[in-house]
PAZAPA-4460 file (N, C-alpha, C; in steps of 0.05 Angstrom, whole numbers, plus 32768, in hexadecimal, padded with zeros to 4 digits):
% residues 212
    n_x    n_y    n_z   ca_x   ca_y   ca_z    c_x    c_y    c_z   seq   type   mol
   891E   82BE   7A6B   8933   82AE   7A76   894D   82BE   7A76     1      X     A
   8957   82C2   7A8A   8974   82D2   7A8F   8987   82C4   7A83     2      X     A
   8997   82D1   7A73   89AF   82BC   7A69   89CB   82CF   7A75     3      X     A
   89E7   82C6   7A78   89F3   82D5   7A81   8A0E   82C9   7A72     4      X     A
   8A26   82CB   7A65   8A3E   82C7   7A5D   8A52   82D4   7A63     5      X     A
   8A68   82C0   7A72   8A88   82BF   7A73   8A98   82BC   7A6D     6      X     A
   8AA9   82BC   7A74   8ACF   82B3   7A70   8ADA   82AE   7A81     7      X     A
   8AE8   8291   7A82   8AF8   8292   7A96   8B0F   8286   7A90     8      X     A
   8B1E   8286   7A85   8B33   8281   7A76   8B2F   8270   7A63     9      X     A
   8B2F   825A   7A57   8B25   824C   7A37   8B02   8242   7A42    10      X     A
   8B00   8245   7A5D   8AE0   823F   7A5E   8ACD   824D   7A5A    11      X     A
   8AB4   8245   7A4A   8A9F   825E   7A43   8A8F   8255   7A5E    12      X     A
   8A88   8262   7A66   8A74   8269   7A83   8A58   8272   7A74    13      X     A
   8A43   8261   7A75   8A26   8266   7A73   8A11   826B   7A83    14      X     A
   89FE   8278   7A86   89ED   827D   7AA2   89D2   827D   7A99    15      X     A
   89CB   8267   7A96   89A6   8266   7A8E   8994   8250   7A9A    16      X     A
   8985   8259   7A9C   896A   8253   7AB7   8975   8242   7ACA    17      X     A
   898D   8253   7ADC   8994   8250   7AF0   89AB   823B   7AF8    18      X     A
   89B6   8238   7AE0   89C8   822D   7AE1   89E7   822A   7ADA    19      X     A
   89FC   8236   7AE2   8A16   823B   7AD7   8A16   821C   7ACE    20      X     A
   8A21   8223   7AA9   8A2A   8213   7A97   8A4E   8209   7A98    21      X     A
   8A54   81F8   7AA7   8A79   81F6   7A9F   8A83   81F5   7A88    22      X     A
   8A70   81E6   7A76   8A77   81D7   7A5E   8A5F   81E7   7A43    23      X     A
   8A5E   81E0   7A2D   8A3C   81EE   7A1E   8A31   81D9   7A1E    24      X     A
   8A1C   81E6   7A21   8A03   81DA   7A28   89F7   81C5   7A0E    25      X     A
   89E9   81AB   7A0F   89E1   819D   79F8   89D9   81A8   79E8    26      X     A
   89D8   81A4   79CE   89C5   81AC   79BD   89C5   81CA   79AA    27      X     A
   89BA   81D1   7999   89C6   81E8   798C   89B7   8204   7995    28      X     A
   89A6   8202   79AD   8997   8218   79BC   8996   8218   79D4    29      X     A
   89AC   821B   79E3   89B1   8217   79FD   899B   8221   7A11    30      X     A
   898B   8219   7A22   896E   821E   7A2E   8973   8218   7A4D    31      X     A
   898C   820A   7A51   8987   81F8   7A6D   8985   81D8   7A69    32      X     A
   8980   81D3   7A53   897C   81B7   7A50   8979   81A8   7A3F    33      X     A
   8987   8196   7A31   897F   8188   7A14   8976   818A   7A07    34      X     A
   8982   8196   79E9   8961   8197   79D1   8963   817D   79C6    35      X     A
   8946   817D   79C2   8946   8166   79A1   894D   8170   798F    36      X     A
   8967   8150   7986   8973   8153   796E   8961   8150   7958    37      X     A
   8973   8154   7936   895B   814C   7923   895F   812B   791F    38      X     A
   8970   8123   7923   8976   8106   7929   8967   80F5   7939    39      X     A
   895C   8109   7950   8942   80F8   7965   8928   8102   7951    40      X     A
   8923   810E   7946   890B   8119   793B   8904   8110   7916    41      X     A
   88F7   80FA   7913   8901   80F8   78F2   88DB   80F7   78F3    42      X     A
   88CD   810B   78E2   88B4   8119   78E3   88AF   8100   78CD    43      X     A
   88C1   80F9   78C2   88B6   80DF   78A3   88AA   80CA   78AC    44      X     A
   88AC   80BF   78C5   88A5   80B1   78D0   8881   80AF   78E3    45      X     A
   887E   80C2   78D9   8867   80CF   78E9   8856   80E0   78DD    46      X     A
   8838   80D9   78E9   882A   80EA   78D1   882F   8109   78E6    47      X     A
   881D   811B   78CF   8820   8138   78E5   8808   8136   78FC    48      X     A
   881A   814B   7914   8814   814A   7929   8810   8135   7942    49      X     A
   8821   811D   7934   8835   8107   7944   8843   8112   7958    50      X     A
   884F   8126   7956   885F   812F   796B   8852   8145   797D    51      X     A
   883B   814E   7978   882A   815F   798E   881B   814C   79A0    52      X     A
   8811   812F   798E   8805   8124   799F   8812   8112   79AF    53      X     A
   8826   810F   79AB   8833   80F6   79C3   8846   810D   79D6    54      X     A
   8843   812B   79C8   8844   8135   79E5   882B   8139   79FE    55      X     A
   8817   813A   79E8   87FE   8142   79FA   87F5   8123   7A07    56      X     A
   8802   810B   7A04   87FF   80F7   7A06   8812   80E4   7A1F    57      X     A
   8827   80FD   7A23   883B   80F6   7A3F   8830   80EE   7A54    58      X     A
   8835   80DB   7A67   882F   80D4   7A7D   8838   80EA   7A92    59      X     A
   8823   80FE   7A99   882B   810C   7AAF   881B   8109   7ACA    60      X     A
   882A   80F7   7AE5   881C   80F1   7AF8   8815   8109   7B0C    61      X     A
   8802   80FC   7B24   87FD   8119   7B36   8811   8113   7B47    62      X     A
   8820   8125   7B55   882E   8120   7B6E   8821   810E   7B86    63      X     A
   8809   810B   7B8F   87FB   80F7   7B94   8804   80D7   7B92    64      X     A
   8811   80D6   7B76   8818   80BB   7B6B   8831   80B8   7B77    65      X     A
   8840   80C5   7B84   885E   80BD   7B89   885B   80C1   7BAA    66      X     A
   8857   80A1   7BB3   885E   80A0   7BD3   8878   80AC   7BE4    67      X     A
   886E   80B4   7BFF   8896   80BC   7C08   8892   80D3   7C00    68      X     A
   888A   80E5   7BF5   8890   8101   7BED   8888   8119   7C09    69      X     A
   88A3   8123   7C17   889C   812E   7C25   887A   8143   7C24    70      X     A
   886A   8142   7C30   884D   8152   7C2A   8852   8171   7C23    71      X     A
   8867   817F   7C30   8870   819C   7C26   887F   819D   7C0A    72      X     A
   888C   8184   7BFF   888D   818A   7BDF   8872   8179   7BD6    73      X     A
   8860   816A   7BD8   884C   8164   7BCC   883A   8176   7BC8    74      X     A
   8837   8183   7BDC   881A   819B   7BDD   8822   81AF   7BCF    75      X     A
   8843   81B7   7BCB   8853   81CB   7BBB   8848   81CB   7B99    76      X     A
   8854   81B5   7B96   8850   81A7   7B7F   8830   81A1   7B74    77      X     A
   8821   81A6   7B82   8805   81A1   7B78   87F4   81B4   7B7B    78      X     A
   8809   81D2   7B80   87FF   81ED   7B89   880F   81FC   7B74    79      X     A
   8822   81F0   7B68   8822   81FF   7B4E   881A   81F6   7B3E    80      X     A
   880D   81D8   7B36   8803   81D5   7B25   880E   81B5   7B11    81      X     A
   8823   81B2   7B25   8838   819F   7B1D   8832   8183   7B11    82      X     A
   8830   8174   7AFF   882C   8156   7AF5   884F   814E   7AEE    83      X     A
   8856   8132   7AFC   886C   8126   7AF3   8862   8113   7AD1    84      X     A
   887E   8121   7AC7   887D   8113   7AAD   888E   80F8   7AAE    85      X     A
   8889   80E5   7AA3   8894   80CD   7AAA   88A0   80C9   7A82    86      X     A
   88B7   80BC   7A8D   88C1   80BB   7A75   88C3   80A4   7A64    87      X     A
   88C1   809A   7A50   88BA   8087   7A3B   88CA   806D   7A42    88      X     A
   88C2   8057   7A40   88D5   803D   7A49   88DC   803E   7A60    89      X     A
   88D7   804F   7A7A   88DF   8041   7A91   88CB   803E   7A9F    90      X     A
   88D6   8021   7AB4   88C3   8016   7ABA   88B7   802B   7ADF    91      X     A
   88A7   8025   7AEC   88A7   8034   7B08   88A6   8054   7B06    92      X     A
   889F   805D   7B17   889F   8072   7B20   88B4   8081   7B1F    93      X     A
   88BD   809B   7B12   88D5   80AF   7B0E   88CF   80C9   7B0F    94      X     A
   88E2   80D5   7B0B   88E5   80F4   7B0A   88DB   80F9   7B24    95      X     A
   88DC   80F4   7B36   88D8   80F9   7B53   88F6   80EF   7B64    96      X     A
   8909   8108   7B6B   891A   80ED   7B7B   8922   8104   7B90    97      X     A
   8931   80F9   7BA7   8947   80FC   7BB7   895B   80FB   7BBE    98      X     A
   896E   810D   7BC6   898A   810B   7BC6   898E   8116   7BD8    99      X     A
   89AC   811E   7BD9   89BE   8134   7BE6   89C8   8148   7BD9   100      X     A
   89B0   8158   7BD0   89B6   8174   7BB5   89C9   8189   7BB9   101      X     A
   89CA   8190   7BD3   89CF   81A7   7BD7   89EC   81A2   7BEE   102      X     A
   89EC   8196   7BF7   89FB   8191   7C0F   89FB   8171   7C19   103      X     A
   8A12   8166   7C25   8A12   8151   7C2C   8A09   814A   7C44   104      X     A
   8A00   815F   7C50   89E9   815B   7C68   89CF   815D   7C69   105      X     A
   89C8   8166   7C46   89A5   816E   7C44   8997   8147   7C34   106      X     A
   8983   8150   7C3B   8976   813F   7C35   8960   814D   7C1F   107      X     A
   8967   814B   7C09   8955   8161   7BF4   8940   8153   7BD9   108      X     A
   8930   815B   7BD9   8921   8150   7BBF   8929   815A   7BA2   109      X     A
   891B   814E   7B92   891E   8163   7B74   8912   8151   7B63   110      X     A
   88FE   815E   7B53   88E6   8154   7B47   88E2   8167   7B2B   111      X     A
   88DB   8154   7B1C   88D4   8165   7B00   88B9   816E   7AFE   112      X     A
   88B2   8186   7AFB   8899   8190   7B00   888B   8195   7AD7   113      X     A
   8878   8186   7AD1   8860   8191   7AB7   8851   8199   7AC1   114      X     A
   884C   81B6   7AB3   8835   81C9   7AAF   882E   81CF   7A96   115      X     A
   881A   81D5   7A87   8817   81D8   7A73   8835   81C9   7A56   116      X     A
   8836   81AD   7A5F   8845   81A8   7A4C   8863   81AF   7A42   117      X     A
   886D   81BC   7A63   8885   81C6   7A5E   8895   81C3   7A7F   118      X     A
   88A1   81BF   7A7D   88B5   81AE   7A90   88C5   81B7   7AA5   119      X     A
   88CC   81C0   7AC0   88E8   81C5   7AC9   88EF   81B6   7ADF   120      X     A
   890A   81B5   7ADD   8907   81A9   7B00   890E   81B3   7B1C   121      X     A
   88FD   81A7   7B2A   88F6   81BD   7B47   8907   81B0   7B60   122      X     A
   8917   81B9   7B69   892B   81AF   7B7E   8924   81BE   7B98   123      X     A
   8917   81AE   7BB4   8910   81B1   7BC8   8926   81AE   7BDD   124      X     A
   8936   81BF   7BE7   8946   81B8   7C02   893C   81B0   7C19   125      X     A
   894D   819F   7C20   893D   818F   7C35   891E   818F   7C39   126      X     A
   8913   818B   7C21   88F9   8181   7C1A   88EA   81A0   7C23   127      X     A
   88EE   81B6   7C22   88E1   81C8   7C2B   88D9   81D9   7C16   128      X     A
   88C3   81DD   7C11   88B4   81EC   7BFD   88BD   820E   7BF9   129      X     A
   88C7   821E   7C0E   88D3   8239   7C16   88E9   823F   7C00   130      X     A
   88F8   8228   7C00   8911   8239   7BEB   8912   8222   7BDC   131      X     A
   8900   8216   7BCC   88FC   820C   7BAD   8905   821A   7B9A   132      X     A
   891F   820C   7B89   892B   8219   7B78   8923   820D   7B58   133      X     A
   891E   8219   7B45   890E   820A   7B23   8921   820E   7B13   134      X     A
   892D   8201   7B0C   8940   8202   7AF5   893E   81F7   7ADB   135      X     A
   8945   81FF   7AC8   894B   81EB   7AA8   8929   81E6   7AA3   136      X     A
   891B   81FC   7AA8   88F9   8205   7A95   8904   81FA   7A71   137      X     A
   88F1   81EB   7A6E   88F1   81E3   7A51   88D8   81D2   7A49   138      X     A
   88D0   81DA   7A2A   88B6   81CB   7A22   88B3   81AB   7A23   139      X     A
   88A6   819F   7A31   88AD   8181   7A29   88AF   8174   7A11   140      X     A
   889F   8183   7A02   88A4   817D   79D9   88C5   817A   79D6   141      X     A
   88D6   8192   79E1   88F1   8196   79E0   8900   816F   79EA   142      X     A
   88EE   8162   79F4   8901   8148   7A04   88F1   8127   79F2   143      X     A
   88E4   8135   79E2   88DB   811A   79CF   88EC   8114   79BD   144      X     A
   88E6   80F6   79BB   88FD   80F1   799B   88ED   80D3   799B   145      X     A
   8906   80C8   797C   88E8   80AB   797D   88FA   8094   7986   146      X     A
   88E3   8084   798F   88EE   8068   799F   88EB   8058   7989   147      X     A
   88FF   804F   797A   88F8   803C   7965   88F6   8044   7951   148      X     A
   88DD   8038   7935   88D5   803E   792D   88B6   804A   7925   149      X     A
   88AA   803F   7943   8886   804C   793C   8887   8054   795D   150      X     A
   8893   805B   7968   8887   8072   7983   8898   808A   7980   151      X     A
   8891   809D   7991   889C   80B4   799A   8899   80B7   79C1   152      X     A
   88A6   80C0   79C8   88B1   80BB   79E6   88B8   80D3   79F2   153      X     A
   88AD   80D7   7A08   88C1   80EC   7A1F   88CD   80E5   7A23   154      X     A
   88EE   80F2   7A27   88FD   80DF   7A32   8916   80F8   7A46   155      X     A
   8904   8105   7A56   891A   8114   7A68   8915   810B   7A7D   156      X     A
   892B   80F8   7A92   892A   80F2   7AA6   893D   80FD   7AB8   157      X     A
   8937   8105   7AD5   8950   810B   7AEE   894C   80F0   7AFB   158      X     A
   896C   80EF   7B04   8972   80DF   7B1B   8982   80E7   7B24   159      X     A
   8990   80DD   7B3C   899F   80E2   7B4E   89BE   80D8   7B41   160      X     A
   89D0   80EE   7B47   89EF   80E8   7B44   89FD   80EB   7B64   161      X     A
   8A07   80D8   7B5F   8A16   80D4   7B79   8A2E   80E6   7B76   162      X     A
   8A3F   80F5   7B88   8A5C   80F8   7B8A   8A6D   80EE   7B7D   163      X     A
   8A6C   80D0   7B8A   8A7B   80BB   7B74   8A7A   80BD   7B4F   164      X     A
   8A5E   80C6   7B4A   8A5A   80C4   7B30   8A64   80DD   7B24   165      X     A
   8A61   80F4   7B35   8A6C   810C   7B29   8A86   810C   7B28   166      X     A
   8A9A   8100   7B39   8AB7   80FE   7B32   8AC2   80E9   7B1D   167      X     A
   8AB2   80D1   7B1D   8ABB   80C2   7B03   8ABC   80CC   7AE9   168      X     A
   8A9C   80E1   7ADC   8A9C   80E8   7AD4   8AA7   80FD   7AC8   169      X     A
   8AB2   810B   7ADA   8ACD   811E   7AD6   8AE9   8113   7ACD   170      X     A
   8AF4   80F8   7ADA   8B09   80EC   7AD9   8B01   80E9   7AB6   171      X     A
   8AEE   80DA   7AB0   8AEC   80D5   7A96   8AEF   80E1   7A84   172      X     A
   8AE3   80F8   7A88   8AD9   810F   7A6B   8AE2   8126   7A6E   173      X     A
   8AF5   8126   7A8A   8B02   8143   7A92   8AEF   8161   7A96   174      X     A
   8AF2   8174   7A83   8AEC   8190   7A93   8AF8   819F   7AAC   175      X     A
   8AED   81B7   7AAA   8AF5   81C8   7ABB   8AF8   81B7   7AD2   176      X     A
   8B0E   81C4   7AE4   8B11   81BE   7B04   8AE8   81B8   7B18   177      X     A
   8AF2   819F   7B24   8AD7   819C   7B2E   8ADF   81AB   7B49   178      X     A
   8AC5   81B3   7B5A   8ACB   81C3   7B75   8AC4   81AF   7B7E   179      X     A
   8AC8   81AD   7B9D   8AC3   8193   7BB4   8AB0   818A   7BA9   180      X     A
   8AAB   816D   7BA2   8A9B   8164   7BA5   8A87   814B   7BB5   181      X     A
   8A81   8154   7BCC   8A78   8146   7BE2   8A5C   813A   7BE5   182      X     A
   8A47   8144   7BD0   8A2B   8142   7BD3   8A1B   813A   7BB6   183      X     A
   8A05   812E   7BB6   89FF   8124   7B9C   89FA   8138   7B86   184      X     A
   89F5   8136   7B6A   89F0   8144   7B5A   89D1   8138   7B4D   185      X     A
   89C7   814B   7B3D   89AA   8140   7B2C   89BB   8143   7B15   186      X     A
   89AB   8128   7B0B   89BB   8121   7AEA   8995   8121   7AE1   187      X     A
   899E   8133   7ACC   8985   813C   7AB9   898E   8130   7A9C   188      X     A
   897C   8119   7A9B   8985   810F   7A7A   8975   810A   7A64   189      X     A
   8978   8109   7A49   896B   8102   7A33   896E   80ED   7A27   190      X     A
   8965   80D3   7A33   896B   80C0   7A33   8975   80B5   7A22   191      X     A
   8987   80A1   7A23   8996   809C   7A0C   89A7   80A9   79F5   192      X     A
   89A9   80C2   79FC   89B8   80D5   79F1   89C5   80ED   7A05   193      X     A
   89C2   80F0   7A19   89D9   810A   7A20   89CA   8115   7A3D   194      X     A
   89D9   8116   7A4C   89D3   811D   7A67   89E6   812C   7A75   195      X     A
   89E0   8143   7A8A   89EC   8155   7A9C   89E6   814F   7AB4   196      X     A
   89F8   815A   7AC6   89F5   8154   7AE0   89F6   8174   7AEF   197      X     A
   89E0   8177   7AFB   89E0   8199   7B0A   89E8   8193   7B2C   198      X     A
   8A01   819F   7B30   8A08   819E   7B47   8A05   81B6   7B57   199      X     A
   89FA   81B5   7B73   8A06   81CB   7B80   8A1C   81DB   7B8C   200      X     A
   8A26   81EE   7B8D   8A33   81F9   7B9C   8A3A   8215   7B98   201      X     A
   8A48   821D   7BAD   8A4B   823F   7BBA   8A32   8248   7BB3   202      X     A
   8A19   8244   7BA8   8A03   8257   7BB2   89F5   824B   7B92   203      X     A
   8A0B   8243   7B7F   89F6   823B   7B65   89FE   8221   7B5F   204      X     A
   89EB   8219   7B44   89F1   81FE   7B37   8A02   81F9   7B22   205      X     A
   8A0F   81F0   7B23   8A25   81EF   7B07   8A1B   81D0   7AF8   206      X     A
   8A1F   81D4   7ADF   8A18   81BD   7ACC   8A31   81B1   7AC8   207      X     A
   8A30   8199   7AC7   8A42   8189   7ACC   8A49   8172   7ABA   208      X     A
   8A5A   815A   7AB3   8A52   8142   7A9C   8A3A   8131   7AB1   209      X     A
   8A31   812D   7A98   8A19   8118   7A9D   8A1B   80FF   7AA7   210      X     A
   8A13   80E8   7AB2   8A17   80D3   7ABB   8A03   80BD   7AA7   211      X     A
   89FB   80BD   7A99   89E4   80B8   7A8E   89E9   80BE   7A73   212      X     A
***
């Protein structure tokens, strides 16, 4: 994984799996995407190997299962190998969505792709398989924590951020200067605890406050 570090006047600038960081990244191992805390993780509660099996125990669907999916990201997605992981307590069909990723004139997908138990998410422009971009690669073990007190849960979900949401979010919690913001963002979250929003523009994705 390429990592790359800046300066830009009191902002640290981060660059890992494809994503300029505005702000640092969650967690105490910056990867692209949320670690589990030790706060989500209490092993007392659990006998050993509780937490390998309710990873090996995730609901990961075939692309098949999600209607509407242009056929050039379905056949993409089931030609690398791809199962959607569905995340703990929600109800319907997820981690499959649509927006305006890239531009406020594209019509674009972006889907979380499991392979062997480890995670990224795959963003299709205008649904075209040709320039599929994978960002924020991470183990799915890395997105469990416990629901309660007797389960353990996936719980990394994307959805769609609107414009609207990326500027509230800014008004709120401030940060660096936002650039135009005209087109939706993917909000990548760990449910109930801490979420980012990866926006496009001039040619990359910048991480953004979360909506979620």
């Amino acid at each position: 994984m390429t990592r790359a570090r800046a300066a830009i006047g009191a902002v640290a600038l981060l660059v890992i799996g494809g994503v300029l960081y505005l702000r640092t990244p969650p967690g105490p191992d910056p990867s692209g995407s949320p670690r589990v805390q030790d706060s989500l993780r209490d092993d007392s509660l659990f006998p050993p190997g509780a937490w390998t099996a309710a990873d090996e125990k995730t609901v990961r669907l075939s692309p098949d299962a999600f209607p509407g999916v242009p056929s050039a990201v379905s056949d993409e997605l089931k030609r690398r190998g791809c199962r959607v992981p569905q995340t703990y307590g929600i109800d319907g069909l997820h981690n499959v969505i649509r927006g305006r990723f890239t531009s406020a004139a594209a019509t674009d997908w972006a889907v979380l792709c499991s392979r062997d138990r480890a995670s990224a998410l795959l963003v299709f422009p205008n649904g075209l398989a040709e320039s599929v971009m994978e960002l924020s690669p991470s183990p799915d073990a890395e997105w469990l924590q416990t629901i309660g007190a007797d389960a353990i849960g996936f719980s990394r979900a994307i959805s769609v951020a609107s414009a609207d949401d990326v500027r509230r979010q800014h008004r709120l919690f401030g940060g660096p200067a936002l650039p135009p913001v005209d087109h939706d963002g993917i909000d990548q979250a760990f449910i109930e605890n801490s979420s980012d929003v990866l926006y496009w523009h001039d040619g990359r994705w910048l991480e953004l406050h979360g909506v979620h």
